[in-house]
C-alpha positions in Angstrom: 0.0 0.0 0.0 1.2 3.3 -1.0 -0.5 7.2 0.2 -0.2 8.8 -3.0 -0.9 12.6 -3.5 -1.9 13.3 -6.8 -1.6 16.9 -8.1 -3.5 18.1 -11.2 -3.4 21.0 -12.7 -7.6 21.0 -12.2 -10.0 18.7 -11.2 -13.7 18.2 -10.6 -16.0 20.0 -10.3 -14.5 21.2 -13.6 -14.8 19.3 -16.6 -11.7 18.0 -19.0 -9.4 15.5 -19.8 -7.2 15.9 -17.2 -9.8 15.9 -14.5 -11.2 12.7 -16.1 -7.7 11.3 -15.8 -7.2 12.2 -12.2 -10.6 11.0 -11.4 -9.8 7.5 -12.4 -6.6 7.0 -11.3 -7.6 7.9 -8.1 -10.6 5.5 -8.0 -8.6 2.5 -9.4 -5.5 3.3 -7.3 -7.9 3.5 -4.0 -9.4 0.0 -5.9 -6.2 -1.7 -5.5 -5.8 -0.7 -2.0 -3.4 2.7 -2.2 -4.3 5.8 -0.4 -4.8 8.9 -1.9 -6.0 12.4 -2.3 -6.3 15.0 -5.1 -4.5 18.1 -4.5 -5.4 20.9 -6.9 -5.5 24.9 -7.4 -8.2 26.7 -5.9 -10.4 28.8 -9.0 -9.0 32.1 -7.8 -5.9 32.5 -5.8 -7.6 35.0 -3.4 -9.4 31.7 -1.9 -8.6 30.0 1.2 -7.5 26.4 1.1 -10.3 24.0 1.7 -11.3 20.4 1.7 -13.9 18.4 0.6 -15.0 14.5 -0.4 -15.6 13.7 -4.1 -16.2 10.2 -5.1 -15.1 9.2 -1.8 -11.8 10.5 -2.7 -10.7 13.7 -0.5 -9.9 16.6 -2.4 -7.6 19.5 -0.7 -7.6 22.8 -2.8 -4.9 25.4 -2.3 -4.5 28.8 -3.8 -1.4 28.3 -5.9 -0.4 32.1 -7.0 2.1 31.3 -9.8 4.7 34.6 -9.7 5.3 36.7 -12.9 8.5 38.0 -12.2 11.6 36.3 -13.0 12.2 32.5 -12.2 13.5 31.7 -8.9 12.9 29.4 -5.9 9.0 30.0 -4.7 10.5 30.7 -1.3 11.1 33.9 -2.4 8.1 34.8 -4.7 6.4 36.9 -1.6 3.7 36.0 0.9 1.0 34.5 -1.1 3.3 31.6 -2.5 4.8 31.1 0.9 1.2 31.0 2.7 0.5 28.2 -0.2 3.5 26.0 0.6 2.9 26.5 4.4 -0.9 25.1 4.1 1.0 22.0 1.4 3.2 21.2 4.4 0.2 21.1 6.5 -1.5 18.6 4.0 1.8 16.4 4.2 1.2 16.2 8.0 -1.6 14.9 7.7 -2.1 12.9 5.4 1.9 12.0 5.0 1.8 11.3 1.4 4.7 9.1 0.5 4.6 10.3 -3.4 3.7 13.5 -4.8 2.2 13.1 -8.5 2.1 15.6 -10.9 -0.5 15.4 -13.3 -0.4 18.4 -16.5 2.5 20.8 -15.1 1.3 24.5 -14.5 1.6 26.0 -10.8 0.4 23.0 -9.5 3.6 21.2 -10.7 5.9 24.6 -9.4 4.6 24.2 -5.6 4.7 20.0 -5.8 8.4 20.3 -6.9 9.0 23.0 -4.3 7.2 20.8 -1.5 9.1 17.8 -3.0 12.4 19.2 -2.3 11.2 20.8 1.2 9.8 17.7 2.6 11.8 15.1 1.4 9.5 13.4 -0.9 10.0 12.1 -4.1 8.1 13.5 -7.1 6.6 11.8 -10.2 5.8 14.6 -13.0 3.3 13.6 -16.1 3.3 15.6 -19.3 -0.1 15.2 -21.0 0.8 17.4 -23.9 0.4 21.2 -21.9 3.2 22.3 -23.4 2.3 22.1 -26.9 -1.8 21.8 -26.9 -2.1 25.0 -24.1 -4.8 27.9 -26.0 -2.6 30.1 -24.5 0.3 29.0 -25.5 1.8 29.6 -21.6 4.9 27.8 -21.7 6.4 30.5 -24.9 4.9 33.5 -23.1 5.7 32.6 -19.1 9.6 32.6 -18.5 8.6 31.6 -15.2 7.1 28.3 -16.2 9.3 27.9 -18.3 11.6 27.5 -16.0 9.7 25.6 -13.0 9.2 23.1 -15.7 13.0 22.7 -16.6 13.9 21.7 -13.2 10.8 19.7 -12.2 12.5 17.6 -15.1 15.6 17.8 -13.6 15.1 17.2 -10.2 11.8 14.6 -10.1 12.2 10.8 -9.0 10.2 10.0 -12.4 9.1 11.7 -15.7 6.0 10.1 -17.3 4.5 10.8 -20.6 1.4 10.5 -22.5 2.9 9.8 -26.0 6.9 9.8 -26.9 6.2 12.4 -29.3 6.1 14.3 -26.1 8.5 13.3 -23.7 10.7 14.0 -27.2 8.9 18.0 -26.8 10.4 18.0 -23.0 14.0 16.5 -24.4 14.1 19.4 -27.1 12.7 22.1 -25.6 12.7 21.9 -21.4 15.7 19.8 -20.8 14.8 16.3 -20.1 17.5 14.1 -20.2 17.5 11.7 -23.3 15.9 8.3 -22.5 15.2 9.3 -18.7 11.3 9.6 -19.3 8.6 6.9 -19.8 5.7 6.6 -22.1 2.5 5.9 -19.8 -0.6 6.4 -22.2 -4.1 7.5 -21.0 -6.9 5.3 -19.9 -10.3 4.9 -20.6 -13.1 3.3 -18.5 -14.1 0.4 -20.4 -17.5 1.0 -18.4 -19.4 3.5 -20.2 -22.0 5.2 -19.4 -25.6 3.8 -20.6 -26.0 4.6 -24.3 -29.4 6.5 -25.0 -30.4 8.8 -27.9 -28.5 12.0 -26.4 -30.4 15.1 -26.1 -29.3 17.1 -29.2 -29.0 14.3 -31.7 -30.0 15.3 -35.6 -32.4 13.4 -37.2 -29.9 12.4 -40.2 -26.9 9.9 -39.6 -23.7 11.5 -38.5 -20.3 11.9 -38.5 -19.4 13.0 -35.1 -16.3 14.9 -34.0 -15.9 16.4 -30.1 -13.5 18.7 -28.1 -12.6 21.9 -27.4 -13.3 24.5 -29.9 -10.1 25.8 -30.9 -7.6 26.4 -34.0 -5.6 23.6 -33.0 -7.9 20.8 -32.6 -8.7 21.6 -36.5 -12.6 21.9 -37.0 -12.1 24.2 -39.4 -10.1 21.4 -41.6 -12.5 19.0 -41.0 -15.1 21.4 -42.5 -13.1 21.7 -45.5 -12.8 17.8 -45.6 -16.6 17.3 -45.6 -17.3 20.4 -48.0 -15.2 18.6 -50.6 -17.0 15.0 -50.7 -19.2 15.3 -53.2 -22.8 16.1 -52.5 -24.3 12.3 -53.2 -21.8 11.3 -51.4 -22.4 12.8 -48.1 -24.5 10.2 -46.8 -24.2 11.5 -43.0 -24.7 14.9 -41.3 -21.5 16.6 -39.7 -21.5 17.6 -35.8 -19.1 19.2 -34.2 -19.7 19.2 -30.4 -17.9 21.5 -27.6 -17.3 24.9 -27.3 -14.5 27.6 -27.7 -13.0 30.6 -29.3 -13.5 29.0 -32.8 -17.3 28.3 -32.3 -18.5 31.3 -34.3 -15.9 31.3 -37.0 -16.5 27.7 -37.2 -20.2 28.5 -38.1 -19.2 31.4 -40.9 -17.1 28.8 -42.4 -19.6 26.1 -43.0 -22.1 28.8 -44.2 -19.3 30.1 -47.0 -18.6 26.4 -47.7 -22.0 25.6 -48.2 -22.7 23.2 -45.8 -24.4 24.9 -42.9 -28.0 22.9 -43.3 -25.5 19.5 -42.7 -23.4 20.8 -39.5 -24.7 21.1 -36.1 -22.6 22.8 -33.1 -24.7 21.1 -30.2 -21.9 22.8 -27.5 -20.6 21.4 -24.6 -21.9 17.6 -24.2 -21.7 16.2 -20.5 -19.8 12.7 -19.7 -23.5 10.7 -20.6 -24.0 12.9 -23.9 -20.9 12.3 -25.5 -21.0 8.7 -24.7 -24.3 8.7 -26.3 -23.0 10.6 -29.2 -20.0 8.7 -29.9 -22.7 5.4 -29.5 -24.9 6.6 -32.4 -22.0 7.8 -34.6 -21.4 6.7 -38.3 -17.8 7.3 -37.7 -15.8 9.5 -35.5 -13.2 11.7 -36.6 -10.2 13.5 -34.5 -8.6 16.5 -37.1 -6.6 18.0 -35.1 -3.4 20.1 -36.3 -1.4 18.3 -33.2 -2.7 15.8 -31.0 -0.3 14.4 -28.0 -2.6 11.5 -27.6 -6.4 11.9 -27.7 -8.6 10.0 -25.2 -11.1 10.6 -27.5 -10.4 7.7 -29.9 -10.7 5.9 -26.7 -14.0 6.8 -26.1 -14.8 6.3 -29.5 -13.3 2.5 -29.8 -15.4 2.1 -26.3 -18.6 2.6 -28.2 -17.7 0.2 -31.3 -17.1 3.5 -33.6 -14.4 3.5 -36.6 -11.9 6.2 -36.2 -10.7 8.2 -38.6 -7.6 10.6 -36.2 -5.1 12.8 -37.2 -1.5 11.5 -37.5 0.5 14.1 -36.4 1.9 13.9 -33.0 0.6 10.5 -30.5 -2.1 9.0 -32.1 -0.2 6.9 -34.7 1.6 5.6 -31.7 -1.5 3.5 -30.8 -3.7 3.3 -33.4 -2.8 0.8 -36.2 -3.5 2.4 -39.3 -6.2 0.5 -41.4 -6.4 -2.1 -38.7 -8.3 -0.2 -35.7 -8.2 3.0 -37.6 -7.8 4.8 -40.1 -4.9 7.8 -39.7 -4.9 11.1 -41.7 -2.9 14.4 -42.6 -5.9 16.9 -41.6 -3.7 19.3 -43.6 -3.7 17.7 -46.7 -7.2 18.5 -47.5 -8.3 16.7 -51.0 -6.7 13.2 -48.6 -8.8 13.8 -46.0 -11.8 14.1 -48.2 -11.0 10.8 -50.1 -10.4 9.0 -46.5 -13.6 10.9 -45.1 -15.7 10.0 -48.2 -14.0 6.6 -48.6 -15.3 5.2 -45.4 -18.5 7.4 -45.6 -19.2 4.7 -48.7 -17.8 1.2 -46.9 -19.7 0.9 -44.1 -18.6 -2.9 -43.9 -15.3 -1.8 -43.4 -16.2 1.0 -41.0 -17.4 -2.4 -38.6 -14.1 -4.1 -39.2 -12.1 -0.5 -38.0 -14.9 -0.3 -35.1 -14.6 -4.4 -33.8 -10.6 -4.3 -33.7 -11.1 -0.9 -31.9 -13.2 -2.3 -29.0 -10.3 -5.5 -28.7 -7.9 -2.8 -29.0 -9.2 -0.9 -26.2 -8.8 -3.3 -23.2 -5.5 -3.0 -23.2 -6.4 1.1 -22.2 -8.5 0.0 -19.1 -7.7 2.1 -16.1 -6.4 -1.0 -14.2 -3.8 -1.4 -16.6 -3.0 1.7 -16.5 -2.6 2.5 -13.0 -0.7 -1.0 -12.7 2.2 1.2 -14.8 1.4 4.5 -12.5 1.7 2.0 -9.6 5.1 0.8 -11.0 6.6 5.0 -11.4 5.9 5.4 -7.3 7.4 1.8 -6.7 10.6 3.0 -8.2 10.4 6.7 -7.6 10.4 5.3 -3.8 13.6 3.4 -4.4 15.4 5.9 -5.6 14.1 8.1 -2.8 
């Protein structure tokens, strides 16, 4: 048995990968008879700490005031971060965690390196792709973070990654030593919610594509895609589900391409819509310009969908092109129409790419993946 602290960079009540992540681990490390709590950010720094139960799991919160002057130890980054690693060293009395675990590095991963060092305890960092996939791009604009994330690298007892293709982003551009991180990919619970007829469903077959509504998950491409199919050949509607900056450009573009009576934007889906969604699909499809991994084709494989994901950055890693998937340039846009179209017509081999996805997808069950987790804090203790 291990007391684990795990350290996101948000968690529940918000919603998001991350969150989802931390949410599971934590159930399926408590499963195999670990301790552990979720340590997270308060929404505004001005907060006090606080504490609360969720899932059974307790959840501390801390304000976690990352400083925007020049990198340096958080000792000496003024009251508010020194308040904030007083009430962490609190938490480590009493719950005396024996592993700090960093989930998505932001301030949360500054003040668990800093506590790290202070208390003695060894620290497990996991990238999930923040550094490349952040809307605001924080780690170009923040020297600060920058920085904190550098020697988190340096210093912790294990790096863990969600793809190679970024643990190779921390060797190039934050310092991690060449073959000193580990490739641990994301889970998926193989329990999904009960599949219904979600709320917002159009009457038409679909193609269904969901995330945040941004330039990088590449919508806009996938609009382009599904413009070019021919007319007859469009035998499913388009939607597009989740919100974001992109929303209302999203909508121009489909009315200048033409297309605008067969794309819906139903927004934000909850955890039982998109499940529901994804269950009623034609096909899913993942466009984006850069994808470190993408639960999302988990999710989709979970519901016996074909999966037709980008192949630039993680994905190709997992998915087996034309065996449990089919992988695509989103920026080449007349192949992404033939692919799109391609399987639009061949809905026989759509059921092939959606039966080796759900076989494929056991292997991504949450108690295989915490079984690697649980393997990081076995030999981040032995080197502590």
């Amino acid at each position: 048995m291990t007391r684990i602290a795990l350290v996101p960079s948000s968690y529940l009540p918000a919603l998001g990968g991350v969150e989802e992540l931390t949410r599971h681990l934590a159930r399926t490390l408590r499963e195999a008879g670990d301790e552990v709590e979720v340590w997270t950010g308060t929404s505004d720094d001005r907060d006090p700490p606080s504490r609360q139960v969720l899932d059974g799991i307790t959840v501390r919160r801390f304000p976690l005031p990352l400083p925007a002057a020049r990198p340096g130890p958080l000792t000496r980054s003024g009251p508010g971060a020194l308040r904030a690693l007083r009430a962490l060293g609190r938490a480590v009395d009493e719950f005396r965690p024996q592993v700090l675990h960093v989930q998505c590095f932001g301030p949360n991963g500054a003040y668990a390196a800093a506590l790290g060092a202070w208390r003695r305890l060894p620290v497990v960092v996991t990238l999930q792709g923040e550094t490349v996939m952040d809307d605001a791009d924080i780690f170009e604009r923040s020297t600060v973070l920058r920085a904190s994330l550098r020697s988190a690298l340096r210093h912790a007892a294990v790096v863990t990654a969600c793809s190679a293709f970024t643990l190779a982003d921390a060797e190039d551009r934050f310092g991690l030593a060449a073959g000193r991180g580990r490739v641990v990919f994301n889970g998926v619970d193989l329990a999904a919610p009960p599949a219904g007829r979600w709320r917002r469903a159009p009457a038409a077959p679909y193609v269904l594509a969901v995330g945040r509504v941004v330039e990088k998950k590449g919508f806009d491409l996938l609009l382009a895609a599904y413009a070019a199919v021919s007319p007859a050949a469009r035998t499913a509607d388009l939607v597009v589900a989740g919100d974001g900056a992109e929303r209302e450009r999203l909508g121009a573009l489909a009315t200048s391409l033409g297309i605008a009576d067969r794309v819906h934007f139903p927004g934000r889906l909850d955890r039982d819509d998109v499940a529901a969604a994804m269950a009623g699909a034609e096909l899913f499809v993942m466009p984006s310009r850069l994808e470190p991994f993408g639960i999302v084709v988990l999710e989709a494989w979970r519901a016996g969908v074909a999966v037709l994901a980008t192949g630039r950055g993680g994905p190709p890693e997992f998915v087996t092109d034309g065996v449990d998937g089919v992988l695509v340039d989103p920026t080449d846009p007349s192949r992404f129409a033939e692919l799109l179209a391609g399987l639009l017509a061949d809905p026989a081999r759509r059921a092939r790419l959606a039966a080796a996805g759900r076989a494929r997808v056991e292997d991504f069950a949450w108690q295989v993946i915490a079984g690697r987790y649980r393997e990081c804090y076995r030999d981040a203790l032995a080197r502590a």
